[in-house]
N, C-alpha and C positions, 0 to 999 in steps of 0.2 A: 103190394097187397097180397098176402099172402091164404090160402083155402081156408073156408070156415068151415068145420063140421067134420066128419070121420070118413066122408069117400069125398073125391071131386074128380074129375074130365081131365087128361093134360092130351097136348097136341105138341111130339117129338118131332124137331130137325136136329138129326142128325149128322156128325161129322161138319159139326161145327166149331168155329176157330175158339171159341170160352163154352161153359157149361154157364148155362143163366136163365133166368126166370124172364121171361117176356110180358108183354100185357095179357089182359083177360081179354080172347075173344067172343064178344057178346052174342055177336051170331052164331057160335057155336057152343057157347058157352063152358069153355074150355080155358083152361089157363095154355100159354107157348112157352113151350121150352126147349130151350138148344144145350146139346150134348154133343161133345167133341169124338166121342165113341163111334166108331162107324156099325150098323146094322146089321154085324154077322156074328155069328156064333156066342149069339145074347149078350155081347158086349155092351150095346148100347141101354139094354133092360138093365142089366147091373150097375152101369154107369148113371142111370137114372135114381135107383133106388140109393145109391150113397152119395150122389147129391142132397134129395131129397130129404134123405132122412136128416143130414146134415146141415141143412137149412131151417127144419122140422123142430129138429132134437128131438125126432120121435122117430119111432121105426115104424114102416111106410112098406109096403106090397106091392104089385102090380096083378089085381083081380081080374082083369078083362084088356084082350089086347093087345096080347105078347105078341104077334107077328105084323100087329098094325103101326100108324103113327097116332091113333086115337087111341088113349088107355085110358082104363079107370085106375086111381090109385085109393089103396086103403088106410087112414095113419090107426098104428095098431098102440103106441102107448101113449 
């Protein structure tokens, strides 16, 4: 299932063994996603947005969130 609409919630683990789309967490209303990037020197931001966008076929932001594992993301085309 992939996000409807031009912003949605994601919740990053990172330095994980695949990059991949998880389930939607209802309670938080967030999609899970694991990224093999580990958490420093914004590797793992970057390594989400060319996931992302790549799963997308759209280019994709990260509006809220850069230092958390809860971000908002924007798809921009």
């Amino acid at each position: 299932m992939l996000p409807q609409g031009n912003k949605f919630k994601i919740i990053v683990k990172p330095n994980s063994r695949e990059n991949r789309l998880g389930h939607f967490d209802n309670e938080k209303n967030a999609y899970r996603i694991s990224i093999k990037a580990k958490p420093e020197d914004n590797k793992a931001n970057i390594e989400i947005i060319k996931f992302l966008s790549k799963l997308l076929k759209k280019k994709v932001k990260i509006i809220s969130g850069l230092k958390s594992r809860e971000k908002i993301i924007e798809v921009i085309g």
